[in-house]
BATI-411941 format. One record per residue (C-alpha): residue number from 1; y, z, x. Coordinates in Angstrom, 3 decimals. Example, Ala and Ser with C-alpha at 12.3 -4.5 7.8 and 13.67 -1.06 7.14 Angstrom:
1|-4.500|7.800|12.300 $
2|-1.060|7.140|13.670 $
This chain:
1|0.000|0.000|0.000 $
2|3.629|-1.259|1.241 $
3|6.067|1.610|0.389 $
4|9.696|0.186|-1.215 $
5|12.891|0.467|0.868 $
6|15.939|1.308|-1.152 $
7|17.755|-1.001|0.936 $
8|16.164|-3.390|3.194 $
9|15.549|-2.042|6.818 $
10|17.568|-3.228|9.806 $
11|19.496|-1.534|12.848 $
12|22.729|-3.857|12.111 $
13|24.586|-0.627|13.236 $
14|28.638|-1.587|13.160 $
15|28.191|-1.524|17.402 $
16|25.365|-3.721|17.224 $
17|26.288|-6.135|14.933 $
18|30.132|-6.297|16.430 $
19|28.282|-6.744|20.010 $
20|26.558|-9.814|18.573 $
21|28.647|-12.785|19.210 $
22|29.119|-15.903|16.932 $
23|27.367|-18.937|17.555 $
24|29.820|-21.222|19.787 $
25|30.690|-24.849|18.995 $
26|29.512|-26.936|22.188 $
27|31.751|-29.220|24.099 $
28|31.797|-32.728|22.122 $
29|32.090|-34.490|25.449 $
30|28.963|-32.295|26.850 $
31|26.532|-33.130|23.376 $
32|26.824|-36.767|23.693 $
33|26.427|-37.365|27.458 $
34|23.590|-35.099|26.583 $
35|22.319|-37.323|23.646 $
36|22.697|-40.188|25.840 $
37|20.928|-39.049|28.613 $
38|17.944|-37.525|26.214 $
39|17.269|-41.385|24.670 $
40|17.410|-43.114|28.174 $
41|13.385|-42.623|28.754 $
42|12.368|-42.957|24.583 $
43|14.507|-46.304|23.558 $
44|14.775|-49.817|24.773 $
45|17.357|-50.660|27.011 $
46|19.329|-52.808|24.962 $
47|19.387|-49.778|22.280 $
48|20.840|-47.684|24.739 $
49|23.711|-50.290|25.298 $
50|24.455|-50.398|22.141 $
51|24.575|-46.544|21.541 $
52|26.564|-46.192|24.633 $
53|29.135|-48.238|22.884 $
54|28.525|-46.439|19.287 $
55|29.391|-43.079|21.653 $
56|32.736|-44.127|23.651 $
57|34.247|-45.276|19.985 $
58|33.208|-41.880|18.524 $
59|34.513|-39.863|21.629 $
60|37.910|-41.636|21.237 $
61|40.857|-39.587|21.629 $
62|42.785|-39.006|17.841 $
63|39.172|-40.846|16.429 $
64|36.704|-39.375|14.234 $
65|34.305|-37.444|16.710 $
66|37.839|-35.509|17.651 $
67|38.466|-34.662|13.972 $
68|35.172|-33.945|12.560 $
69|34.789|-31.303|15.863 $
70|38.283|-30.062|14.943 $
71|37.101|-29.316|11.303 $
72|33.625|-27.714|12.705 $
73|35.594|-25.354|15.213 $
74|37.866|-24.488|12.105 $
75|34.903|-23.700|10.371 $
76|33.368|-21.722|13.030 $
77|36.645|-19.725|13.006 $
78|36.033|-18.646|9.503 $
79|32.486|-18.208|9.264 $
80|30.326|-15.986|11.007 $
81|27.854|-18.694|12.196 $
82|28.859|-22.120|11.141 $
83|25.009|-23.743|11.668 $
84|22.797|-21.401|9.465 $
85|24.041|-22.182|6.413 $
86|23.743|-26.381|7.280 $
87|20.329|-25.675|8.875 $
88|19.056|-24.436|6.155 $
89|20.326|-26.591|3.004 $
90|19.460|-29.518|5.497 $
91|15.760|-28.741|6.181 $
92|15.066|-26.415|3.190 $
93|17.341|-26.309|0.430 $
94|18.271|-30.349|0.195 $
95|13.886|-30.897|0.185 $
96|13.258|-31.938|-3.328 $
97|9.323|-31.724|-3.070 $
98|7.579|-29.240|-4.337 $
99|7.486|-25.673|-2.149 $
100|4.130|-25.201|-2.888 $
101|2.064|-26.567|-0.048 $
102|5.289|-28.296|1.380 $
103|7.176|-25.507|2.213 $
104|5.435|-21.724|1.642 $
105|3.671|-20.557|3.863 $
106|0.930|-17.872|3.917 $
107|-0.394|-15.225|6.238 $
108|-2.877|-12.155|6.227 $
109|-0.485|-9.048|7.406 $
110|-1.622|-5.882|8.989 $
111|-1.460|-2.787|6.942 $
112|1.736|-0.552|7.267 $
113|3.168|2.745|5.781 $
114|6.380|4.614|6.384 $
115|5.915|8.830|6.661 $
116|9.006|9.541|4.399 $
117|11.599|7.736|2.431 $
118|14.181|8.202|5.208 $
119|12.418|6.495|7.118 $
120|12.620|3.720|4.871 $
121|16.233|3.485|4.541 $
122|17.834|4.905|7.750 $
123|17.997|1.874|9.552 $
124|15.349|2.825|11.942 $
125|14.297|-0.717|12.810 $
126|14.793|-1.045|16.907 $
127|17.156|-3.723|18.073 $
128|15.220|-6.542|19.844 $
129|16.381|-7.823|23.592 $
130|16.375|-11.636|25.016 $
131|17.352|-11.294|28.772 $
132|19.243|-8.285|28.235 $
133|21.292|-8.978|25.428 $
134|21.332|-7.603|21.476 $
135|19.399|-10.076|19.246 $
136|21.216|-10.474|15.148 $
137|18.747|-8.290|13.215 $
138|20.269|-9.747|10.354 $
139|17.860|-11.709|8.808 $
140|15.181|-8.470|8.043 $
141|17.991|-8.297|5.510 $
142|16.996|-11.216|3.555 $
143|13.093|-10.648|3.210 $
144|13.123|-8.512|0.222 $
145|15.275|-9.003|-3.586 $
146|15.464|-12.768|-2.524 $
147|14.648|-15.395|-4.281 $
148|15.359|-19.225|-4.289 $
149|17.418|-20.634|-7.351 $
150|16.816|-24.238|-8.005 $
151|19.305|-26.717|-8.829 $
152|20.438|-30.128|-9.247 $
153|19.844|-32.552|-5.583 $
154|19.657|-29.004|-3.807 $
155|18.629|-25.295|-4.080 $
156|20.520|-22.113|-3.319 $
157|19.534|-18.828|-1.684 $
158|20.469|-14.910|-3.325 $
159|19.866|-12.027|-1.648 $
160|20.347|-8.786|-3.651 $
161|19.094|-5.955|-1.097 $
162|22.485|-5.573|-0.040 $
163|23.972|-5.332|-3.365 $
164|26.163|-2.407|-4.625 $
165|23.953|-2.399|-7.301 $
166|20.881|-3.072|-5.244 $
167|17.346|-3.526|-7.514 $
168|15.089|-0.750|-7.230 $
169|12.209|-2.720|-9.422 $
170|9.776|-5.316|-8.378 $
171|7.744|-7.843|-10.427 $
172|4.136|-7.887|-11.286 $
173|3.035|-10.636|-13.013 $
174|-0.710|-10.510|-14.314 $
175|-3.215|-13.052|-16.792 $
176|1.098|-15.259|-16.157 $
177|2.869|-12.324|-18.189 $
178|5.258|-10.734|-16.278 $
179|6.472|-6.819|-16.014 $
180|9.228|-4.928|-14.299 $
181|8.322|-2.086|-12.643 $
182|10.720|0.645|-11.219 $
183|9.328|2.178|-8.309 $
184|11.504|5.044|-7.933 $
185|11.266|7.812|-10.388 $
186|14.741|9.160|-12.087 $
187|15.743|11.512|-9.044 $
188|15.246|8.805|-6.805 $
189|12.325|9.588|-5.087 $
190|9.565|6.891|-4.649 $
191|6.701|6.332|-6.670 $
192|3.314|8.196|-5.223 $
193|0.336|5.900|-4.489 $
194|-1.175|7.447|-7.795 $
195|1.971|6.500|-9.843 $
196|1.661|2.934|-9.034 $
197|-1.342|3.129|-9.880 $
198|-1.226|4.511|-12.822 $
199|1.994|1.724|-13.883 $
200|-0.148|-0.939|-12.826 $
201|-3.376|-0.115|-14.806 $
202|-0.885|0.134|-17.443 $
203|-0.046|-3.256|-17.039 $
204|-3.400|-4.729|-16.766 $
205|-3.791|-2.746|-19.855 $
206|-0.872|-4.946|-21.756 $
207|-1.652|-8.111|-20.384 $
208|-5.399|-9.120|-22.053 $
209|-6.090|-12.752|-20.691 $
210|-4.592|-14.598|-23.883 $
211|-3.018|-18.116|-24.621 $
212|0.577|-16.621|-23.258 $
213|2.221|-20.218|-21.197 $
214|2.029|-19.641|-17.834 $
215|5.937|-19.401|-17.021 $
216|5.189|-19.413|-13.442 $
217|3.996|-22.882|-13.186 $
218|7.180|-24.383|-13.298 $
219|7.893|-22.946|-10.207 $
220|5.608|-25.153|-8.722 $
221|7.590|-28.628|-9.587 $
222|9.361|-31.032|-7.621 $
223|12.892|-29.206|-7.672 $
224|15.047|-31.563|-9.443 $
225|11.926|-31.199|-11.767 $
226|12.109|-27.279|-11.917 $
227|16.356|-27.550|-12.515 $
228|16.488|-29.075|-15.558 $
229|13.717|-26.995|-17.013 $
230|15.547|-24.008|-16.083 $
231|18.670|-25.042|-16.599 $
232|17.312|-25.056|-20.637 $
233|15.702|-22.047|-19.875 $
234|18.503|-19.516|-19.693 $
235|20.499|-21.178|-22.412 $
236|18.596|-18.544|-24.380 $
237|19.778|-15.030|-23.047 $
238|16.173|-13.381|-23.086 $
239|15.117|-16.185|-20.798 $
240|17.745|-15.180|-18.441 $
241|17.649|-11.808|-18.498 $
242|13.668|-12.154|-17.496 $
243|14.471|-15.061|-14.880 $
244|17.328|-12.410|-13.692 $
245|14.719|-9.774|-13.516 $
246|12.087|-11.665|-11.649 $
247|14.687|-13.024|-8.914 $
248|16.306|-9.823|-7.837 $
249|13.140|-7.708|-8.035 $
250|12.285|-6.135|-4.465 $
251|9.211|-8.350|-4.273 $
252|6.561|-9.887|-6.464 $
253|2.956|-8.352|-7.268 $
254|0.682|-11.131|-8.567 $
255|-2.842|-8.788|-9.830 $
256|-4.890|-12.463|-9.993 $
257|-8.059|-12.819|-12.107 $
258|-11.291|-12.902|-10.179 $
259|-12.925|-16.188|-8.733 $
260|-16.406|-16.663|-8.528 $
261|-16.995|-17.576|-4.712 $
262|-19.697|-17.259|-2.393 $
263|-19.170|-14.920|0.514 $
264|-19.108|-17.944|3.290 $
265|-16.198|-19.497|1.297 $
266|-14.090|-16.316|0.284 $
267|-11.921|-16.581|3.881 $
268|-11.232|-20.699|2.798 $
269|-10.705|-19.355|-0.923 $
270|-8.140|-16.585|0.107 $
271|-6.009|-19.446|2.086 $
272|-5.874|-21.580|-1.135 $
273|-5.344|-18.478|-3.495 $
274|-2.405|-18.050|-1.137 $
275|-0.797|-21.168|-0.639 $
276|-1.305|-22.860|-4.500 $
277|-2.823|-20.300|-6.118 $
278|-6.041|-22.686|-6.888 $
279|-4.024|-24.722|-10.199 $
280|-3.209|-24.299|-13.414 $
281|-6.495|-22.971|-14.608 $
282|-6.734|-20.247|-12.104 $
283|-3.963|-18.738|-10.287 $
284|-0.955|-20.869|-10.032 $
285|0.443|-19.778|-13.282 $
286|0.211|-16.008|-11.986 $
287|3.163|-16.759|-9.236 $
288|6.884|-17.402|-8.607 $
289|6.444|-19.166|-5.518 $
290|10.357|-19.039|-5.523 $
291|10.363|-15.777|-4.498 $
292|11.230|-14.551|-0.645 $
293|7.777|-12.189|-1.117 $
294|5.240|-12.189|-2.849 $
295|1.733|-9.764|-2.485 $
296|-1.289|-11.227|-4.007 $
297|-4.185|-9.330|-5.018 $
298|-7.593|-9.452|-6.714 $
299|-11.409|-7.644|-6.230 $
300|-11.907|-8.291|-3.030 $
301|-8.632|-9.283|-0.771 $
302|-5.042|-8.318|-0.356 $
303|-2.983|-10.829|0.874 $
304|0.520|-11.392|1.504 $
305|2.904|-15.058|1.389 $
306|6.037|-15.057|2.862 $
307|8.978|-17.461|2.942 $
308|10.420|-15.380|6.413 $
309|7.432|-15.225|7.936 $
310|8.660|-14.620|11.518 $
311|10.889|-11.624|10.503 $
312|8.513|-10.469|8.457 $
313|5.295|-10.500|10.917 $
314|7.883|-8.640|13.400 $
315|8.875|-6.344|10.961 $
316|5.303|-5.063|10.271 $
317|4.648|-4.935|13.706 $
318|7.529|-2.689|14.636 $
319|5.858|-0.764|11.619 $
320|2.960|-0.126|12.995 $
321|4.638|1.044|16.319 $
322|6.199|3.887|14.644 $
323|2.697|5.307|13.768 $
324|3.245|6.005|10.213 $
325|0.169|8.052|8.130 $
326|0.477|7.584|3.935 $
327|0.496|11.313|2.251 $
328|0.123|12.157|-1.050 $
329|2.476|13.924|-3.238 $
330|1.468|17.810|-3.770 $
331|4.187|17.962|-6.496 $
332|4.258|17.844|-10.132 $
333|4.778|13.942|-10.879 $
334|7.676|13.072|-13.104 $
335|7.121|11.538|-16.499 $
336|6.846|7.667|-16.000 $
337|8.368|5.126|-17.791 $
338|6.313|2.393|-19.850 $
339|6.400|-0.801|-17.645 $
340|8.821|-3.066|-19.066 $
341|7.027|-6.519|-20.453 $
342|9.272|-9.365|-19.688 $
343|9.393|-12.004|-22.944 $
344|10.344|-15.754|-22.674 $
345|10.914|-17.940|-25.779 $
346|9.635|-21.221|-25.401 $
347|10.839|-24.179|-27.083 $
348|8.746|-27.245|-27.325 $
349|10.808|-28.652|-24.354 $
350|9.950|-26.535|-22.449 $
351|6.253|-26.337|-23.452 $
352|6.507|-29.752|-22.823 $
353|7.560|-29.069|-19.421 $
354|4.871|-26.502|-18.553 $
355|1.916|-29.593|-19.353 $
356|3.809|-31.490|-17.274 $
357|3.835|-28.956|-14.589 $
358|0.112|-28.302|-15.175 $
359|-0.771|-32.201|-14.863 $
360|1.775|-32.203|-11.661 $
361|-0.536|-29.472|-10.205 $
362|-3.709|-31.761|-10.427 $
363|-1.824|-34.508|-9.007 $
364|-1.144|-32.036|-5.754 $
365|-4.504|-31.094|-5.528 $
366|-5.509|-34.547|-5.038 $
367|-3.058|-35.336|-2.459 $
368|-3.994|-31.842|-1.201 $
369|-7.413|-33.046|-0.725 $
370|-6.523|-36.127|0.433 $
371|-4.407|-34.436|3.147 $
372|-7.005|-31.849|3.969 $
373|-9.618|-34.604|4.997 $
374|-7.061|-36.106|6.948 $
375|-5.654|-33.191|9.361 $
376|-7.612|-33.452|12.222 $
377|-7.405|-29.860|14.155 $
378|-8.487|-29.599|17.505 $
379|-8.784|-26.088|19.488 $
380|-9.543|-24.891|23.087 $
381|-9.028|-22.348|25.343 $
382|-8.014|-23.601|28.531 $
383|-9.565|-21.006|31.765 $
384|-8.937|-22.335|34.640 $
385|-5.618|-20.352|35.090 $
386|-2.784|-19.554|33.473 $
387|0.479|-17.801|33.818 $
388|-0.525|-15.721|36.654 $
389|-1.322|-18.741|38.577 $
390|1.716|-20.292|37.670 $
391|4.651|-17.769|38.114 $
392|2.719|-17.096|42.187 $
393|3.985|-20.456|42.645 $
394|7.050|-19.746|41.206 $
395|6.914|-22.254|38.182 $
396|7.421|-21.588|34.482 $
397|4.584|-21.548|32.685 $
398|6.180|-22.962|29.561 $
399|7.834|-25.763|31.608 $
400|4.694|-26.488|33.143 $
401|2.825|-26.813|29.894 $
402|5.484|-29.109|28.369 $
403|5.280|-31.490|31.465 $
404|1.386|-31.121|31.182 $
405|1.949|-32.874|27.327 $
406|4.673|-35.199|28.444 $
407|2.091|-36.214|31.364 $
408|-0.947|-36.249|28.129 $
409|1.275|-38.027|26.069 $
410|2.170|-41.214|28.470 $
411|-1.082|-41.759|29.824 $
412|-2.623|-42.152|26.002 $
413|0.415|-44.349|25.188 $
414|1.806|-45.550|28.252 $
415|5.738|-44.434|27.209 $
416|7.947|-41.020|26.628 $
417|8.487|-39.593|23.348 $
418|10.874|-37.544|21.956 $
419|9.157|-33.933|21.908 $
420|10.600|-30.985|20.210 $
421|10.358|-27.078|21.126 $
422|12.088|-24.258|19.245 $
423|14.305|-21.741|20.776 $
424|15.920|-19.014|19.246 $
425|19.327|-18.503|18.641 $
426|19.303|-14.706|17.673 $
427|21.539|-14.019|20.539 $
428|24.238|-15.105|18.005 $
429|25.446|-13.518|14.453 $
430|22.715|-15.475|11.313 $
431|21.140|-17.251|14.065 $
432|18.147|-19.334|13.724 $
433|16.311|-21.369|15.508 $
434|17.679|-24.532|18.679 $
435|15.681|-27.438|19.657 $
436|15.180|-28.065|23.238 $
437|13.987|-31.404|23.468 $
438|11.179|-31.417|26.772 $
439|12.049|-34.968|26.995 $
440|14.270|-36.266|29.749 $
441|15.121|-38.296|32.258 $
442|13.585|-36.025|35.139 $
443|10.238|-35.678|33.221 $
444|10.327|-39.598|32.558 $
445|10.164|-39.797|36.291 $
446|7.594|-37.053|37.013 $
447|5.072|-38.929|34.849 $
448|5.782|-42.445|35.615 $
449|4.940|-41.243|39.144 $
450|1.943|-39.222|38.955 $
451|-0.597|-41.666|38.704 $
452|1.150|-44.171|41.176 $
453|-1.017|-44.044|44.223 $
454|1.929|-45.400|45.978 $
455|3.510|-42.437|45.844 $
456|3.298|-39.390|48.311 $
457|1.861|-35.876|47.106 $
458|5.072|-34.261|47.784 $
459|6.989|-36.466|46.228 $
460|5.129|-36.094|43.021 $
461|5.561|-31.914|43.227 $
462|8.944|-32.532|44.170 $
463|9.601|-34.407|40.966 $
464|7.911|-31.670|38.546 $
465|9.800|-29.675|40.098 $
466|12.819|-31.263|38.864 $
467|11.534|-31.418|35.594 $
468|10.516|-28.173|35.127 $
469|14.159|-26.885|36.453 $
470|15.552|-29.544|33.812 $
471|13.683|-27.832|31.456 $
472|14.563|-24.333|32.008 $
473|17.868|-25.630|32.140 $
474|18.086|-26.971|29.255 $
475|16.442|-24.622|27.558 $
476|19.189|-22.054|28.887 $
477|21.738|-24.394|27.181 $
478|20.006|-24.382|23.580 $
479|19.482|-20.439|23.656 $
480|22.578|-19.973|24.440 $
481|24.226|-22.481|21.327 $
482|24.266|-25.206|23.343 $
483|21.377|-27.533|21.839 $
484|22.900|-31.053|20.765 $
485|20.770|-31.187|17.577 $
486|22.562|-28.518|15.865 $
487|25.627|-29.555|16.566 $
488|25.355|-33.331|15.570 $
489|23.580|-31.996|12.429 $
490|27.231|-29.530|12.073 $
491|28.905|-32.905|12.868 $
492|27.008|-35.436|10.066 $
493|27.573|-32.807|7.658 $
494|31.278|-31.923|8.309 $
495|31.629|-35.451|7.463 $
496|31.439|-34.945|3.681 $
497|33.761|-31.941|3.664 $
498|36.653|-34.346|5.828 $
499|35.673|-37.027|3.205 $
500|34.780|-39.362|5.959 $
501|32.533|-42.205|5.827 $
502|29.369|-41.197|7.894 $
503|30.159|-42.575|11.439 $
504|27.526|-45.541|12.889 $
505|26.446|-42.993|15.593 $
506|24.121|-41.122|13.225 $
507|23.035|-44.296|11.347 $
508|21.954|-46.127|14.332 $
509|18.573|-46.590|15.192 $
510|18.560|-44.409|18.539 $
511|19.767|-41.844|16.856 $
512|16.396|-42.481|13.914 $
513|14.620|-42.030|17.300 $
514|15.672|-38.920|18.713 $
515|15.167|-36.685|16.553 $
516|11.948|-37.879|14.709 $
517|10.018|-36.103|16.488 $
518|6.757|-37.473|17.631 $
519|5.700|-34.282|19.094 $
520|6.348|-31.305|17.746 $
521|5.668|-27.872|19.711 $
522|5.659|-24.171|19.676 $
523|4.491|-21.300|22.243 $
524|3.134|-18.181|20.827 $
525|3.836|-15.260|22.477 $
526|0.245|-13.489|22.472 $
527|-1.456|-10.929|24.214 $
528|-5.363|-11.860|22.594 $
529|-6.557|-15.356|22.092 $
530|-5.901|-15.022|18.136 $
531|-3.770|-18.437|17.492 $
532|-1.616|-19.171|14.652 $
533|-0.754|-22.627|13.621 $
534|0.731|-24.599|11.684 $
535|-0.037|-28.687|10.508 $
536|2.402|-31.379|10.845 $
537|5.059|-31.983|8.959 $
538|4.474|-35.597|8.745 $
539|1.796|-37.902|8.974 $
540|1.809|-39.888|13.094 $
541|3.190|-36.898|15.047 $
542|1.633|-34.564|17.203 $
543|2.109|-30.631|16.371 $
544|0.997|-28.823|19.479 $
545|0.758|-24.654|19.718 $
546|0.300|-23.423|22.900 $
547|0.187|-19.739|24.295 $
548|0.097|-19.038|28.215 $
549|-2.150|-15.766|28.854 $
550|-2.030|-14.552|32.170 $
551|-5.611|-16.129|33.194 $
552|-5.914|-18.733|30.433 $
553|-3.756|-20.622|27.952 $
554|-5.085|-21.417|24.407 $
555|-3.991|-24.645|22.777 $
556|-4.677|-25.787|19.182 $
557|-3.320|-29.800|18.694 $
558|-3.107|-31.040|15.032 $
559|-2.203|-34.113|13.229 $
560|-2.633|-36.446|10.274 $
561|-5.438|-38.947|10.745 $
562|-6.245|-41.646|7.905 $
563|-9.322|-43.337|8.240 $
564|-7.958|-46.128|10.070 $
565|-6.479|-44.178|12.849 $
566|-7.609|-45.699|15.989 $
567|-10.120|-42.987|18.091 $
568|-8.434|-43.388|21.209 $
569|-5.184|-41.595|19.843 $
570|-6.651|-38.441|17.632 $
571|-5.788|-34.898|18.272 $
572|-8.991|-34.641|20.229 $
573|-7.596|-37.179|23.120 $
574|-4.152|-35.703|22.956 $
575|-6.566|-32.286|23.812 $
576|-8.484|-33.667|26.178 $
577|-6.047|-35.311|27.870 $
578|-3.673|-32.050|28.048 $
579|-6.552|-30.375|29.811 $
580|-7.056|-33.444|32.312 $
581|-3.020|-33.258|32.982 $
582|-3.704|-29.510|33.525 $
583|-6.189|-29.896|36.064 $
584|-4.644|-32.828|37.875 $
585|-1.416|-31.311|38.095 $
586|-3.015|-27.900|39.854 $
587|-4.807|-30.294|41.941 $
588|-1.428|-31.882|43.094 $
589|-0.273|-27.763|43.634 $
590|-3.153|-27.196|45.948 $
591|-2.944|-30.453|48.080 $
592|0.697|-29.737|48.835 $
593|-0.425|-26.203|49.662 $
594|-3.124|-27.339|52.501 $
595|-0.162|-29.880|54.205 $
């Protein structure tokens, strides 16, 4: 059992959070000589020419690069991180698919208790460190009493944890009927373990499985889809005042009816309870999967879906760090409070609406099989050495992967690609996440010349060695709010609050080319084996998880593979050829080593 925070926890102290700076707008000059010099290995050369020209006219004094930067450093004046909000509408918010599958995402959490309310609600959470410096705990904020509100061509976000009148309720939905539930009793002390118990029997109690429409469902819609149906929905105020209750509850409870499974398939059944909730005639009516959290439960599992996963997972571990043990209450309980059934009045609309959703639901599961058959997911541990090995030859060991993949990469396909890593930008107020592209001129070079038997040994470990410094360089610059892909993102969308027509530079078909991706990676920091992952986001790229362990480094490679995709470019190769580039490039080490 999770116990309920009266406000959300965080350690955004007034000295921490006025310690945190905001997030800087880069240089204009510095992001496009940095654009340009990120596309020279990736595009042709006449497509460089022509960008090089698309860049001097947008870089020209009084022009419009100077005026949509003017408007973004205006902006950044005023706000306390002028990327977050973009980011977010951009890749999340704007998305008009469905979040179900396409967005959610799921995860088994450890168990966690607090010892004592003020524990819960004294800001106990310990600030974080990169290099030294304060991270923005801000976002632990936004995990609980969210929800996502959908609306016409794009979403928004609320967050009511903060509130003056903060909610001290969540939502349990069971058989798709939904009930408020107060978990503090009236002199503000938390509900014991046998109180919730106690409400939530009650609710199974006033929720028999009957022919109620399964509200819920039309959360799973394509969200122009969803808008219009609730848009009609809280013209009637009972719908609203429900739809109100369900988005500023702390979290979501969904008590899900059993499924018949057997007991090699209940691990694979979990996943899909989590992430779809297994369609219309099972569980996928008994969620909001708008919600920021939501804690599913039946006979045999209890498993938890987040929207902030990262926060969250880090959250629960500084939990368990604090060494919390659950007590009962030795005190007379208080009198509780009937759970409060939440009503909805249905026209035939929006009955109409709910088939439709239902039928939708069917469709997904046939693209979700469709999809399923086609991820091919490839896994090894790598033993030979790892970040031991590495940092006694003074090399990073995340630089040294990445130029192992761009070295995989261009001997399966014989060119550079444009490669994407996260890095985080909590240094800064709201920040999020920076893309350091592992692409660049100085790893072009390094793996153009390592299979050249024309070329000397030390000329080849001289040249990683350039790449990996541009690397760590550049990742510097991106962790520090210097990453160009934020701020050309800032840029293309200050142009529609200048009213300017969108500039040629972010049409053109370099521009296409840098930033979809055709590798897409992430390191796990890990001290075990254990491996999450995630699958692409779209079909023909690469997503690549990688964690270096000081004596090994585990590696899972995923991607989206039709029928027809040719053998000799699966995940598998990309693998097996990561582990060859590995090798080789240790084998390069050690020759230089016995000059």
């Amino acid at each position: 059992m999770y116990s309920l925070p009266e406000k959300m926890v965080h350690s955004s102290s007034p000295i921490i959070t006025n310690i945190v700076p905001s997030l800087p707008v880069p240089p204009l000059k510095q992001t496009c000589e940095l654009y340009l010099s990120f596309l020279e290995p990736i595009v042709e050369a006449e497509e460089l020419k022509q960008t090089e020209i698309l860049v001097e006219e947008f870089l020209k004094a009084g022009g419009v690069g100077e005026r949509l930067q003017r408007g973004l450093e205006r902006k950044a004046s005023n706000t306390e991180n002028w990327l977050t909000d973009d980011y977010v509408k951009f890749e999340y918010l704007d998305r008009r698919k469905p979040v179900v599958v396409y967005s959610n995402h799921g995860m088994v959490l450890p168990h966690m208790n607090f010892r004592n309310k003020q524990e819960q609600i004294s800001d106990t959470l310990p600030v974080e460190y990169m290099g030294g410096k304060p991270l923005c705990m801000k976002q632990y904020e936004r995990v609980l009493s969210s929800c996502r509100i959908p609306g016409p061509k794009t979403d928004t976000l609320v967050f009511h944890a903060k509130t003056s009148n903060a909610p001290k309720h969540i939502s349990v939905v069971h058989n798709c009927q939904f009930f408020v539930l107060d978990v503090y009793n009236s002199d503000g002390t938390l509900l014991t373990v046998d109180q919730l118990y106690v409400q939530l029997e009650r609710i199974c109690k006033a929720s028999p499985q009957t022919t109620t429409e399964p509200v819920g469902i039309l959360t799973t819609q394509n969200r122009d889809v969803w808008s219009r149906t609730y848009s009609s929905l809280i013209q009637d105020e009972t719908n609203k005042e429900s739809l109100s209750a369900i988005e500023r509850s702390i979290f979501t409870v969904c008590l899900d009816r059993a499924n018949r499974q057997e007991p090699d398939k209940m691990r694979h059944s979990a996943i899909l309870q989590i992430l779809h909730g297994g369609g219309s005639q099972c569980n996928s009516g008994n969620r909001w999967f708008d919600k920021g959290l939501q804690l599913m439960v039946n006979l045999v599992l209890h498993q938890i879906r987040v929207c902030f996963v990262s926060c969250l997972i880090s959250f629960l571990s500084c939990g368990n760090r604090m060494k919390p043990k659950m007590t009962q209450s030795h005190t007379e309980p208080l009198p509780l409070p009937l759970p409060q059934k939440l009503h909805f009045k249905i026209t035939p609309e929006i009955k109409k609406d709910i088939e439709d959703a239902k039928q939708d639901m069917l469709i997904n599961f046939s693209l979700l099989h469709r999809m399923a058959r086609d991820l091919n997911l490839r896994v090894t541990v790598f033993e030979h050495f790892g970040k031991n090995y590495l940092k006694a030859h003074k090399i990073s060991p995340d630089a040294f992967v990445q130029m192992a993949l761009q070295l995989a990469y261009y001997r399966m396909y014989q060119q550079c690609c444009s490669t994407f890593e996260p890095a985080s930008l909590r240094m800064f107020k709201l920040g999020r996440v920076a893309g350091i592209h592992s692409n660049s001129k100085a790893s072009a070079a390094f793996v153009k010349a390592f299979d050249d038997p024309n070329i000397k040994n030390s000329v080849k470990v001289d040249l990683l060695d350039k790449a990996v410094k541009a690397h760590k360089w550049y990742t510097h610059m991106a962790i520090n709010g210097q990453a160009i892909e934020g701020h050309l993102l800032g840029l293309r969308m200050q142009t529609g609050e200048e009213n300017i027509s969108m500039p040629e530079l972010f049409t053109d078909s370099s521009f296409t080319k840098a930033f979809n991706y055709q590798i897409s990676t992430s390191q796990v920091i890990s001290k075990s084996s254990s491996l999450p992952c995630v699958g692409p986001e779209t079909p023909d790229i690469y997503d690549v998880c990688y964690s270096v362990l000081s004596d090994r480094i585990s590696l899972i490679v995923s991607r989206f593979e039709p029928p027809n995709t040719c053998k000799e470019k699966n995940a598998e190769c990309l693998i097996e050829a990561m582990v060859d580039a590995l090798l080789d490039m240790r084998t390069m080490l050690e020759l230089q080593e016995a000059v």
